[in-house]
C-alpha positions in Angstrom: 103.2 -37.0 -47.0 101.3 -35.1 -44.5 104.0 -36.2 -41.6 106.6 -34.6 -44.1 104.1 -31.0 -44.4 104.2 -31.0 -40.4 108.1 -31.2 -40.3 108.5 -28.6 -42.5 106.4 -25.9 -41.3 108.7 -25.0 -38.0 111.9 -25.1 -40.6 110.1 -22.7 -42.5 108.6 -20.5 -40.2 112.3 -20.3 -38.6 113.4 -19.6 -42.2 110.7 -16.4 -41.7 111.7 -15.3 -38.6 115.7 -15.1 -39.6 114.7 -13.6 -42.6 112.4 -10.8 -40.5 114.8 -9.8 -37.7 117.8 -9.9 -40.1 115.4 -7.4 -42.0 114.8 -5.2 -38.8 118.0 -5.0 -36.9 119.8 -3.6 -40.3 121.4 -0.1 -39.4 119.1 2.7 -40.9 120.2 4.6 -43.6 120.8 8.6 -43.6 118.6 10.6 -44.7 121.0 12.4 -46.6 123.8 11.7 -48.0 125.9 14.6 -46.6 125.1 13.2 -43.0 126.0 10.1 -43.4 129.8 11.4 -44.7 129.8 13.9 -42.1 129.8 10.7 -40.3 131.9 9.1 -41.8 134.3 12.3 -41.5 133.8 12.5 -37.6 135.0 8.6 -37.3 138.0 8.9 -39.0 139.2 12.0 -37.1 138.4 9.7 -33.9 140.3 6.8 -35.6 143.3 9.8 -36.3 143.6 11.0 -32.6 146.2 9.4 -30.6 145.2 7.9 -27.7 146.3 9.3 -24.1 148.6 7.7 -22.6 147.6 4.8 -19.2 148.8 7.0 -15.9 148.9 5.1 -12.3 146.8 8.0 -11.4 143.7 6.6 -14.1 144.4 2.8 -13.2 142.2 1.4 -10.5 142.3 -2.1 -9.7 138.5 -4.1 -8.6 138.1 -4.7 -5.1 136.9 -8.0 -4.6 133.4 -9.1 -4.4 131.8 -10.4 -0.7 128.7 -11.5 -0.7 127.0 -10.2 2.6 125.6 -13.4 3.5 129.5 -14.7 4.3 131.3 -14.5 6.9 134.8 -13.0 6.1 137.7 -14.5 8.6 141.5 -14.6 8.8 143.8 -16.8 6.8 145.0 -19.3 9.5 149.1 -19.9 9.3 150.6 -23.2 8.3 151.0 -24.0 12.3 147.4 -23.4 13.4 145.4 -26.6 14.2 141.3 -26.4 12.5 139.5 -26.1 15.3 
């Protein structure tokens, strides 16, 4: 019986803990209730808007990442023997 107390104690401590930061990382209520529809107001105007058109001007592709520590050379062609 005392094997079987020993097992349970980290299930239920783990029990706690999802229980406490479930309990802590809940969004905070408005104070009042008129902010809290204002919000709600303000995020349905955003959902409302269109939204602007992609331009080639606005795209911008990644250049690719080199670490510093390698050295970058030229692509060899088919023909060229490794040296």
């Amino acid at each position: 019986m005392g094997a079987l107390a020993w097992l349970l104690v980290p299930l239920i401590v783990t029990a706690l803990a999802f229980v406490i930061v479930g309990a802590r990382s809940r969004p905070e209520r408005p104070i009042e209730a008129e902010r809290g529809m204002e919000g709600l107001d303000r995020f349905r105007e955003a959902m409302a808007r269109p939204m602007p058109a992609p331009s080639a001007e606005t795209v911008v592709a990644p250049e690719p990442f080199v670490s510093p520590s390698i050295e970058v050379r030229p692509a060899r062609g088919k023909g060229t023997a490794a040296a």
